[in-house]
DOTOR-968995 format. One record per residue (C-alpha): residue number from 1; residue in one letter; x, y, z. Coordinates in nm, 3 decimals, always signed. Example, Ala and Ser with C-alpha at 12.3 -4.5 7.8 and 13.67 -1.06 7.14 Angstrom:
2
{1,"a",{+1.230,-0.450,+0.780}}
{2,"s",{+1.367,-0.106,+0.714}}
***
This chain:
201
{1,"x",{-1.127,+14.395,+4.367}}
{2,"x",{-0.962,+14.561,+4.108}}
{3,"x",{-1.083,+14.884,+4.205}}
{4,"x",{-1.015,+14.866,+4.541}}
{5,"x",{-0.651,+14.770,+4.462}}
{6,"x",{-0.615,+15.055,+4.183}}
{7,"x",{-0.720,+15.298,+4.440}}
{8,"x",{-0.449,+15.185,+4.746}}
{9,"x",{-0.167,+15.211,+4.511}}
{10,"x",{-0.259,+15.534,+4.398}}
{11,"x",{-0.376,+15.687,+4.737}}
{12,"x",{-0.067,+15.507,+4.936}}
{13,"x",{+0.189,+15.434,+4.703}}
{14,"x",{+0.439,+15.185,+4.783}}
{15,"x",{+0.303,+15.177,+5.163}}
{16,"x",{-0.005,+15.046,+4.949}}
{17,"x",{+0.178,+14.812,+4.768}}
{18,"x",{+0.360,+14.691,+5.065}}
{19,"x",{+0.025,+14.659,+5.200}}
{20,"x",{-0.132,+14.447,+4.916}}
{21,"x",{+0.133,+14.176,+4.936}}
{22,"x",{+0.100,+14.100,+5.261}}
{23,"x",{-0.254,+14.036,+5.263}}
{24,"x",{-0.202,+13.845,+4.942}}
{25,"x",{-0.009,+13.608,+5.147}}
{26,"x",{-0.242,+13.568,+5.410}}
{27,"x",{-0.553,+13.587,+5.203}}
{28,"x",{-0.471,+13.446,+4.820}}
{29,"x",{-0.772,+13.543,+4.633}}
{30,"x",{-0.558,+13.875,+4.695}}
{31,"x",{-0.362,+13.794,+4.338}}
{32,"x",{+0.028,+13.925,+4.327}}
{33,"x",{-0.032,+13.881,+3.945}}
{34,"x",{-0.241,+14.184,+3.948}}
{35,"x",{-0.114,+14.394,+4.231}}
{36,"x",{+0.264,+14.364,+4.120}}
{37,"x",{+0.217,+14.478,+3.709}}
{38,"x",{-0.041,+14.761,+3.821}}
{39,"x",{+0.239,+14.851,+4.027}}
{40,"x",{+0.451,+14.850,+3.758}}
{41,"x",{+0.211,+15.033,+3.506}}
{42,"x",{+0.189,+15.301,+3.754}}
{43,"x",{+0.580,+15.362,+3.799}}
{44,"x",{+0.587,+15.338,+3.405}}
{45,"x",{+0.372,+15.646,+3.434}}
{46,"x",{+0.643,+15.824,+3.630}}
{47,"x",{+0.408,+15.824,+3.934}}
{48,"x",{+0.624,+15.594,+4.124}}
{49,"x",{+1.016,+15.439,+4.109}}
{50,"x",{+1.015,+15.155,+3.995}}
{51,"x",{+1.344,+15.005,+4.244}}
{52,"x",{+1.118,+15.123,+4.522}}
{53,"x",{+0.774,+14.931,+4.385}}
{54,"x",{+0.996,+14.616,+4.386}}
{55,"x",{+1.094,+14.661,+4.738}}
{56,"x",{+0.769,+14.792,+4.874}}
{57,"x",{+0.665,+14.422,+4.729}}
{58,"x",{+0.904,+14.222,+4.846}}
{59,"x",{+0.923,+14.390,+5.201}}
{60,"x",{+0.498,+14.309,+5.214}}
{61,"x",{+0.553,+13.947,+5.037}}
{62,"x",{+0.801,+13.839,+5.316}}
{63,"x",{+0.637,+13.981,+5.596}}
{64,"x",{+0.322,+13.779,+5.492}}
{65,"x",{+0.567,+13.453,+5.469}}
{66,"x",{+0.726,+13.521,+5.798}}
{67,"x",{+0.368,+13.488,+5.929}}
{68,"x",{+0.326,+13.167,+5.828}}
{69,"x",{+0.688,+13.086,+5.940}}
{70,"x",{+0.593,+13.192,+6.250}}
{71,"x",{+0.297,+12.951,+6.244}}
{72,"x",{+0.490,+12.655,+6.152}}
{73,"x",{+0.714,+12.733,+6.440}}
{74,"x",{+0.429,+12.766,+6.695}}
{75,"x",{+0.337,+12.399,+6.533}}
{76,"x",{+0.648,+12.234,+6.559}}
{77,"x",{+0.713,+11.882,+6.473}}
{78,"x",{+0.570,+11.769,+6.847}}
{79,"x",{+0.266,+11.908,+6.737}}
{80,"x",{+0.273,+11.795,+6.421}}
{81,"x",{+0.342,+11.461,+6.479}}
{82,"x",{+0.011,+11.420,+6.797}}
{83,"x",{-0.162,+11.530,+6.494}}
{84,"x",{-0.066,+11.310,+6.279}}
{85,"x",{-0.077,+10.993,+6.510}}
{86,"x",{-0.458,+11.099,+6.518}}
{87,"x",{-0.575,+11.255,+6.221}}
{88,"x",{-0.306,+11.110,+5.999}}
{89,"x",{-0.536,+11.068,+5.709}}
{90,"x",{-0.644,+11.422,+5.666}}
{91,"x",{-0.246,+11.540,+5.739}}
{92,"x",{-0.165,+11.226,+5.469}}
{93,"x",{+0.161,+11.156,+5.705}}
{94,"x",{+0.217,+10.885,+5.970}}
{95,"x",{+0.392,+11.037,+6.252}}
{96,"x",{+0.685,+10.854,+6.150}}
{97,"x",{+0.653,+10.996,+5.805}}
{98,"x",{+0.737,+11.322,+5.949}}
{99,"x",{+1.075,+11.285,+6.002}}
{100,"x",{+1.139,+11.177,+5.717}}
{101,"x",{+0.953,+11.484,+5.531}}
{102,"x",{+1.187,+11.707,+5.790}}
{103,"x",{+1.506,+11.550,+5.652}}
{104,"x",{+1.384,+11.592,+5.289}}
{105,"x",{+1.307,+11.947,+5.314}}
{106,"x",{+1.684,+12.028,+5.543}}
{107,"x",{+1.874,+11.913,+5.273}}
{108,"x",{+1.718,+12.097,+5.001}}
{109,"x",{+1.560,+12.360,+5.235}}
{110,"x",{+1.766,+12.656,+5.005}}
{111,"x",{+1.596,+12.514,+4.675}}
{112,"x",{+1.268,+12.456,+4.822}}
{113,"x",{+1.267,+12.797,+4.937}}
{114,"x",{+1.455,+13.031,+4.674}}
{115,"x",{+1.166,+12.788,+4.397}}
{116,"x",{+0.875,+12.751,+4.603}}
{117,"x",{+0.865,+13.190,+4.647}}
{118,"x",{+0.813,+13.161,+4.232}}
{119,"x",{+0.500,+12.950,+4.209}}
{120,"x",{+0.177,+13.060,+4.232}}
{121,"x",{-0.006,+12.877,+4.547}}
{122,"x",{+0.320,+12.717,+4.686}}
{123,"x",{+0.430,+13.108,+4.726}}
{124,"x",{+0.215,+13.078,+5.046}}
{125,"x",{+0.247,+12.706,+5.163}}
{126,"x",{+0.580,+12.657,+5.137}}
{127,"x",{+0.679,+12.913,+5.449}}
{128,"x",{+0.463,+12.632,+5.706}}
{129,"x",{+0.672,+12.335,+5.659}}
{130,"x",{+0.972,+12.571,+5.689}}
{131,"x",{+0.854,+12.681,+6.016}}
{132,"x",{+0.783,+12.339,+6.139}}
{133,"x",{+1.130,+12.204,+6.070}}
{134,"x",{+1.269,+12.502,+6.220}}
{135,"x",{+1.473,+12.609,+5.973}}
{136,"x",{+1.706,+12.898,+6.100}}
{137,"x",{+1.505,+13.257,+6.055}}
{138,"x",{+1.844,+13.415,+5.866}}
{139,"x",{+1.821,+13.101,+5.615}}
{140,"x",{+1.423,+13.160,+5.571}}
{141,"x",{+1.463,+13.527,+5.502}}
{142,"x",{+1.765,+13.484,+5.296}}
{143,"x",{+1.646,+13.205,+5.027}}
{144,"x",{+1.255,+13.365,+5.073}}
{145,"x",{+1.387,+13.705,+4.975}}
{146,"x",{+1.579,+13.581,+4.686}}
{147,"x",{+1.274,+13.396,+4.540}}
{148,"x",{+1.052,+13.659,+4.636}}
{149,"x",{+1.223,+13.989,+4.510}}
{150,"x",{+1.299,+13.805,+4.169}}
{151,"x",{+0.913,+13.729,+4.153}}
{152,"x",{+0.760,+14.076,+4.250}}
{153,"x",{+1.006,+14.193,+4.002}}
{154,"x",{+0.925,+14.001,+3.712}}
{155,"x",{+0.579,+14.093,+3.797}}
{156,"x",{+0.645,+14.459,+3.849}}
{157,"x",{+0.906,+14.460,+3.495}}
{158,"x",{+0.621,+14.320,+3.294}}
{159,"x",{+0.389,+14.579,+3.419}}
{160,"x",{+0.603,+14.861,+3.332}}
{161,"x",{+0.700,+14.701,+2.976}}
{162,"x",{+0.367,+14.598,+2.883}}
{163,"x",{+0.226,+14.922,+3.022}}
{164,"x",{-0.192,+14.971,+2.978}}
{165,"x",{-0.184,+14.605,+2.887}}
{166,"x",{-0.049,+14.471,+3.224}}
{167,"x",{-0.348,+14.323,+3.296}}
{168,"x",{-0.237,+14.042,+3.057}}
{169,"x",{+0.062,+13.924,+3.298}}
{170,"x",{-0.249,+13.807,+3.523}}
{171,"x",{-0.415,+13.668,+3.244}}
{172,"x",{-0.136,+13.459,+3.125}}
{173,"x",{-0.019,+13.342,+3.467}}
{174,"x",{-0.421,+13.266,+3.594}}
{175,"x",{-0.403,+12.874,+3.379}}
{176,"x",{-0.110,+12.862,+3.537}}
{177,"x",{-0.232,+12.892,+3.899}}
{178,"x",{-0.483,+12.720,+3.832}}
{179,"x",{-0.305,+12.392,+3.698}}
{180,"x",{-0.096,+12.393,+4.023}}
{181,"x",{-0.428,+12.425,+4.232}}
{182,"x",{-0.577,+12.126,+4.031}}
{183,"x",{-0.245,+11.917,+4.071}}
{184,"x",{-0.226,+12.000,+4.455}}
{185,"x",{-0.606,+11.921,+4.523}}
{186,"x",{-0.524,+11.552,+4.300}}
{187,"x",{-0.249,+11.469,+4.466}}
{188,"x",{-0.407,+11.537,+4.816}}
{189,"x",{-0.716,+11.343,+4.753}}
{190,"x",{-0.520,+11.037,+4.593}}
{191,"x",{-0.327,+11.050,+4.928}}
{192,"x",{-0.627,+11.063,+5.121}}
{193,"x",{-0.834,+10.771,+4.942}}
{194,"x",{-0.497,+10.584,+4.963}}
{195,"x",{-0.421,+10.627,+5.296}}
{196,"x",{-0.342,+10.355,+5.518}}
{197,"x",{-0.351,+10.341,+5.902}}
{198,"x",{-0.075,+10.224,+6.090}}
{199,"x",{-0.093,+9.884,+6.217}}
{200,"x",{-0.131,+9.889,+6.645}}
{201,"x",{+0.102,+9.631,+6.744}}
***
């Protein structure tokens, strides 16, 4: 993979780049940890700016959350909610639940967002419930391009400070990932197990 990634971004520059983050949002063993400081390492070799690495990131990161955005809309809460009334165990939600998760998320929809765009795993998840509470597209794009520009350039600044060693930004930010993985697969099988059906009345 690295390979493969090593030779986009230096055959298509930030096209490449652009390129890269969008499938790593619709495909996340794609890892922004590795495409955004080899990005950086390569503008710190004077092959490429890098202002226009960190937009050619951003611009792929949010079209790849827009996606999902756009999923969560086609789901709605309707949707959501039929689901829920029959599968609620595997969804971990009564249908009732739902509004209630809806409310939560409109009043701190800008936090959720602007935070969610800066941790690994929820980068990608947290675009779907947006979509399903139908959040405003402006609002989405506005809070998800905050989040997202300050990540891919974090990413991209520790690429072109560390230089040949930017491989360690992935390395130190892997245990990471993988805590919130372990946490999220936890939670959702302690909600699961837990689950209780509705009682027909």
């Amino acid at each position: 993979m690295f390979d493969w990634i090593l030779t986009l971004i230096d055959k298509a520059g930030y096209a490449g780049i652009a390129l890269l983050m969008l499938l790593e949002n619709l495909f996340p063993p794609i890892p922004s940890e590795l495409i955004m400081p080899l990005a950086g390492f390569s503008a710190a070799k004077g092959s490429l700016n890098i202002a226009g690495v960190i937009v050619a990131g951003t611009v792929g990161s949010l079209a790849g959350a827009y996606f999902w955005f756009l999923i969560g809309r086609w789901i709605g809460p309707k949707r959501l909610k039929r689901f829920a009334a029959r599968h609620g165990r595997w969804l971990t939600l009564h249908p009732e639940e739902i509004d209630q998760a809806r409310a939560f998320f409109e009043r701190h929809q800008a936090v959720a967002l602007f935070l969610g765009r800066l941790v690994p795993t929820i980068r990608t998840l947290i675009s779907v419930p947006a979509g399903v509470n139908c959040i405003p597209t402006p609002t989405f794009m506005l809070w998800s391009s905050l989040g997202t520009s300050l990540w891919t350039a974090l990413l991209a600044g520790a690429g072109y400070l560390l230089q040949g060693q930017y491989e360690r930004v992935s390395e130190w930010l892997n245990p990471v990932s993988n805590v919130v993985v372990a946490i999220l697969a936890i939670w959702y099988v302690y909600r699961v197990v837990s689950f209780t059906a509705p009682e027909r009345t």
